[in-house]
Structure formats: structure tokens, C-alpha cells
N, C-alpha and C positions, 0 to 999 in steps of 0.2 A: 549139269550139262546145259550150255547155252545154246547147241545146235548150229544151225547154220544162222541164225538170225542176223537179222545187219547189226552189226555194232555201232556206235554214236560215242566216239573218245570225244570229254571234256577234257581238255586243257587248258581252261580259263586258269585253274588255279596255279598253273605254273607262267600263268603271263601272258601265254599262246594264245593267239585267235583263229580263229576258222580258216584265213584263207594265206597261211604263214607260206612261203615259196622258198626252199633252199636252195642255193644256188654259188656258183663258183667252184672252183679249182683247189680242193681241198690241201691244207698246208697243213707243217707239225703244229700240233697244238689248237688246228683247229679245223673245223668239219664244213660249216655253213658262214652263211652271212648273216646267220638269225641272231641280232642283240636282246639281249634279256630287258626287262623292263623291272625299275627298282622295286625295293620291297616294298606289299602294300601295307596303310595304314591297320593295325589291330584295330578291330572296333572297341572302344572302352563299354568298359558295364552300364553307364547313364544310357547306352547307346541301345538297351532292351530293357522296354518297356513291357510290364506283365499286363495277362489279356484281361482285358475289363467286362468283355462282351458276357455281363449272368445278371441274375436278378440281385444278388448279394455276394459283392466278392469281398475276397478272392476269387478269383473265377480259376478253372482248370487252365491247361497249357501244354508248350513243346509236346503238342500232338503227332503220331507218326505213326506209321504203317510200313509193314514190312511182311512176306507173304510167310504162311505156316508149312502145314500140310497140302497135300493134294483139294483143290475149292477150298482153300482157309486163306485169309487175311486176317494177321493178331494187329490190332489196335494196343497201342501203349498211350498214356498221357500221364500228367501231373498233375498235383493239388496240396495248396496247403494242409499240412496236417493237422492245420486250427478248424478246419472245416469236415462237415459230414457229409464227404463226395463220395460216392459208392463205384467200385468198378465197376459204372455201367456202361452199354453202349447203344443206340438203337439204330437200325439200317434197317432199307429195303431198295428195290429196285427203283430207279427213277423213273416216274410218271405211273408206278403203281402201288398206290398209299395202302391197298389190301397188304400186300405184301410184307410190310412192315412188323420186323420184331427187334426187345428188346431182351441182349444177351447180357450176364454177370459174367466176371473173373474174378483174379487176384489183386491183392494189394501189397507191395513188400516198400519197408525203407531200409536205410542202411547209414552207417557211419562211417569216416575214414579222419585221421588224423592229418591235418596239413603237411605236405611236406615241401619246404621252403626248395627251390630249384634257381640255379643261378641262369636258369634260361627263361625264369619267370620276369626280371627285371633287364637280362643282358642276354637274349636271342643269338642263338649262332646264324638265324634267318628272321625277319618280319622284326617288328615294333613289338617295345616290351606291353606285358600285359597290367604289369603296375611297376610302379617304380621304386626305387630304396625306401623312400622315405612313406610309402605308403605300408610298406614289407611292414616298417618299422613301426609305424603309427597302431596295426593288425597286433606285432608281438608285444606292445609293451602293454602293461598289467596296472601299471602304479596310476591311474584312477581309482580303480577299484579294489586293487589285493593288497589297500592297508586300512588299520584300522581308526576311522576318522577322529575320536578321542584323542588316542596315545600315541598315533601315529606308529605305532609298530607295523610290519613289514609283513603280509600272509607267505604260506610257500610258495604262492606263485608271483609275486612280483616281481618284476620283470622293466626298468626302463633301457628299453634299445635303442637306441643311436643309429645312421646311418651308416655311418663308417661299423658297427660290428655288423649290421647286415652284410656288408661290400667283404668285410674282413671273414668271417665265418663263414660264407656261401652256401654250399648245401647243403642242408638238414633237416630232418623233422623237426616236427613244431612240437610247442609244450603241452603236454595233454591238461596241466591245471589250466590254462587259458583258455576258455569256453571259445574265444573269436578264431582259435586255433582249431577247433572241433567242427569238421564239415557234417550236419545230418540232412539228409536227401527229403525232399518232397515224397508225398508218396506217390509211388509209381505202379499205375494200374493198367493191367497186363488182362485184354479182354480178346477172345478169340472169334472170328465170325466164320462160320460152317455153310458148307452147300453152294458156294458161289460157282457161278457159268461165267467161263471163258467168254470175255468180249460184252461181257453185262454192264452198264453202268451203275454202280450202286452211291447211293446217297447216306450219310452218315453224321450222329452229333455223339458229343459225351458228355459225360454228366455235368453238372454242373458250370454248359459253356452252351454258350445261346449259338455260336456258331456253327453253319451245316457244311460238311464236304463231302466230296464226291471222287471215287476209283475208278477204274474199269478194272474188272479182274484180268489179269494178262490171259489174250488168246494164244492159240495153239494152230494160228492157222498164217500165210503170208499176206502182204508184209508186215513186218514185223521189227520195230526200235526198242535196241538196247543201249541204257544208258552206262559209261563207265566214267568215274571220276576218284580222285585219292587225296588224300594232306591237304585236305579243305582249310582247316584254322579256321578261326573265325574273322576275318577281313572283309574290305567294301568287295574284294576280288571274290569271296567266298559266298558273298551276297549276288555278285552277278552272275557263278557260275548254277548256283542252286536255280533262278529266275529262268535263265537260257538252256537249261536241262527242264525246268517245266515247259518250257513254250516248245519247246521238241517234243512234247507227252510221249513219253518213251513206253513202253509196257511195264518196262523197270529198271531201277539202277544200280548197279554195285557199286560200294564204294569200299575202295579195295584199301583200308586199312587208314589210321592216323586222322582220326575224325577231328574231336572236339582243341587239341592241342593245351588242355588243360595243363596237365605235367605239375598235377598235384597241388594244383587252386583248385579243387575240386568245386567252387562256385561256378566254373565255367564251362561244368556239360550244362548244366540247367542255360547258361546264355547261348550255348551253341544249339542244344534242341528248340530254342525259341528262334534262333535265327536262320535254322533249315524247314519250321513249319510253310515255308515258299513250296517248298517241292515236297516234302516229309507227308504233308497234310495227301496229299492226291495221286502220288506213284510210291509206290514198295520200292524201299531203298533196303537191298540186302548189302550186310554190312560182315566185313573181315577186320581183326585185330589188326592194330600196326605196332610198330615199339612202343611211342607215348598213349596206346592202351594199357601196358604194361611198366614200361618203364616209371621211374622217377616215383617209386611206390605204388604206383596204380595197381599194380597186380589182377588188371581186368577187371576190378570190383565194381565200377562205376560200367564199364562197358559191357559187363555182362546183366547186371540188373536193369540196363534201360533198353536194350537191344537182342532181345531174343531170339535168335537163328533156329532156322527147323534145322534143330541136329539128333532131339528124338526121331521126329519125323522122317530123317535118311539115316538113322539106325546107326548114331554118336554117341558116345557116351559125355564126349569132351563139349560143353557149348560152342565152345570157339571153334569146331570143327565141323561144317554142315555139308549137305548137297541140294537140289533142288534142279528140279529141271522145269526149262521155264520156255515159253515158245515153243515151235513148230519144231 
């Protein structure tokens, strides 16, 4: 239940700015005088860079916060799995160092098999995310799956072509190609207990020198809510996450179709890195959209990184929570 709070719609990511004026004498076919603005650039993957800031990294990452129960804020982050990063977290009130403790949680990883998508290279919306010949460079094998001797052929070799990428289109990927085999960071799942409404709390995790900072959402007026949806990862997706922090809203939904992976499962890891803008410092509650689901996702990737209080409002289903939040 979001109550009467003010609401705060982003539509950065459909192009809309703040102060759009519809107007005119509406005709068939069309409503406003509002023209859309092109699609924006995809950001490529050179385009995130991982977090440097520890004493020996790898360092931790795609930090985020998203609220639990009643005074709970669950911290989630990343780490290599070459490293001995503990799900730890330490918080306390800001400007009161007594106050300070350090809580454990979980660790899980997970797998999922590539599955090639003809929306990965040819978008029915936005810029592709890689192109044929990159598809093709990921599925072919014949470096590696023959034998450098006799040259014989292992069961996984594989040389792909562009043209069978563009010819074949949708498919899963070959489970013998390792580069075809997504396995996750591990993802550590720490819960903080006892928080007051309207408190500022300060926060680091493990193995990341850098510090943030919450306010536990109050319950009193006034009161900013954030709503935003089909972020993708774009320069657009970058300014809406920025102008949704600088609003410090109490919290944000984001009402479904986050990461826009669609089965490059490489791409929750750059989209959690690329919403630590606002991730890091307001609870972004988050709903499935199709490409949680679709394109093989089957939720797997969205429900390991994104945990909704659906115990907590008395779900059985993850994907299905309540929360009442505000006044």
C-alpha cells in the first residue's frame, strides 16, 4: 500500500522530461503534439568498469538495497568467487559511531545457459547489445575443441559464421562451450534489523572501502515516491537512475523489465553496476516484467539478485509481495 504519498513518475526512460505540455486538437491516429525522441544508445560492456575501491581486488559491487520487513533494509552485493568476501555488512546511525554493528547473511550463485535471442543483436526497440559477429566470435569452439596434434575435432567444436547466427536466430546456446555457460557472482543477501523511520543510516560491505548512506523511509508527510519501468541499460537509463537520486525520494518502484538482458545473462551484473547511482542510497522495490521471464530467464537471475518481502507480507511466490510504505 503506497497511501496517499506524492508520487514522482519518471519518464526519463521513455524519452519524456519534466515539463512535456500536450496540446492541440486531437485527430485519428493521433492524441498530442508530443514527438518521441530516437532510440537511445545501448551502453556496451567496456562502458562498466568494476569497483576498484579495497585493499585487494577484486573488490565487491552492484550494491543495492531494497526494503524487508517492517525496520529491515536487505543489502545485496557481488564478489568474485576467486575471493574470500563474507556476506558481511556494517551500519549504524550517522554521526553515532557507538551505534555501529556488524550483521552476516547469505551467499548463493547460480548458473543458466545462454540463450541466443534475435533481440540480442536486432532490437524491435533501442541499439543492439552485441552484434552478429560478436554472437558468433562467443559460439565458435574451434580454438579450443580440437586436438592440437591430429587435429581431430572435440564434441564441442563449433565454427559459426555470421550469416548462421542471422540464419538460425533464436536458440539456446551449446552447454559443451564453457563461453556459452553464464555463472553468477556470488550474491550476498544481508538483512539490517531495528531501523527508525526518518533515521539516516551509514553503511559499507565487505570487501568494498566504499561507504553509503539510507534514510529508512518515514511514515510521516511529506513524503516522495519514486516510480520508473523498462529502464535497459542506456545513457537514458543512466540519467533517469541520477534525477531519481537527486529527487531522494523515500523509495522507488520499479514496476517490472529491469536489466533487459534477454538471456546474455552477462548483463544483470552491468545493469546492477550501472543503477549503483540510485541502488546504492534509496530501496528500489522491484516487480518482474516479461524480459524477467521471457527469452529463458524464467526469473532465475531476478529472483537471486532481488529479493522482495514476500515472506514478510505472507507470499509464498517471490515474485509476489506487499509492503506498505509511507504515511
Amino acid at each position: 500500500m503506497l497511501g496517499s504519498s506524492a508520487l514522482v513518475l519518471s519518464l526519463l526512460a521513455l524519452g519524456i522530461g519534466p515539463h512535456v505540455v500536450f496540446a492541440g486538437t486531437p485527430v485519428r491516429g493521433r492524441t498530442s503534439s508530443y514527438q518521441r525522441v530516437g532510440s537511445a544508445s545501448q551502453l556496451p560492456m567496456s562502458h562498466f568498469a568494476p569497483n576498484t575501491r579495497c585493499a585487494e581486488p577484486p573488490c565487491s559491487e552492484q550494491v543495492h538495497i531494497q526494503l524487508g520487513g517492517p525496520g529491515e533494509m536487505v543489502v545485496v552485493f557481488a564478489s568474485a568467487p576467486s575471493t574470500n568476501t563474507s556476506a558481511r555488512v556494517t551500519f549504524g546511525e550517522v554521526g553515532a559511531p557507538s551505534s555501529k554493528l556488524t550483521v552476516a547473511g547469505t551467499t548463493a550463485t547460480y548458473s543458466q545457459l545462454m540463450y541466443w535471442s534475435t533481440n540480442t543483436w536486432n532490437p524491435e526497440m533501442g541499439l543492439p547489445t552485441l552484434t552478429p559477429e560478436q554472437v558468433a566470435a562467443i559460439r565458435t569452439t574451434s580454438s579450443w575443441a580440437s586436438d592440437p596434434k591430429s587435429g581431430l575435432h572435440g564434441s564441442a567444436w563449433e565454427n559459426i559464421s555470421v550469416e548462421q547466427v542471422l540464419e538460425e536466430g533464436d536458440q539456446l546456446g551449446n552447454y559443451k562451450n564453457y563461453l556459452e555457460n553464464y555463472n553468477s557472482p556470488q550474491l550476498h543477501t544481508v538483512v539490517l534489523r531495528g531501523l527508525k523511520g526518518g533515521q539516516r543510516y551509514e553503511y559499507s560491505v565487505d570487501r568494498d572501502d566504499r561507504v553509503f548512506s539510507f534514510v529508512m523511509p518515514k511514515d510521516t508527510f511529506p513524503f516522495t515516491f519514486g516510480l520508473t519501468a523498462d529502464v535497459d541499460q542506456t545513457e537514458v537509463t543512466n540519467a533517469t537512475f541520477n534525477a531519481l537520486a537527486a529527487m531522494a525520494p523515500g523509495a522507488v518502484l520499479l514496476a517490472g523489465d529491469l536489466a533487459y538482458a534477454n538471456g546474455y545473462y552477462p548483463r544483470w551484473d552491468s545493469y546492477a553496476q550501472l543503477a549503483e547511482a540510485l541502488s546504492t542510497a534509496v530501496p528500489i522495490m522491484t516487480c518482474p516484467g516479461n524480459h524477467e521471464t521471457g527469452f529463458l530467464e524464467a526469473f532465475q537471475s531476478y529472483k537471486a539478485r532481488y529479493p522482495m518481502p514476500a515472506a514478510a507480507s505472507g507470499s509464498t511466490d517471490p515474485t509476489y509481495w506487499s509492503r506498505d510504505i509511507g504515511p
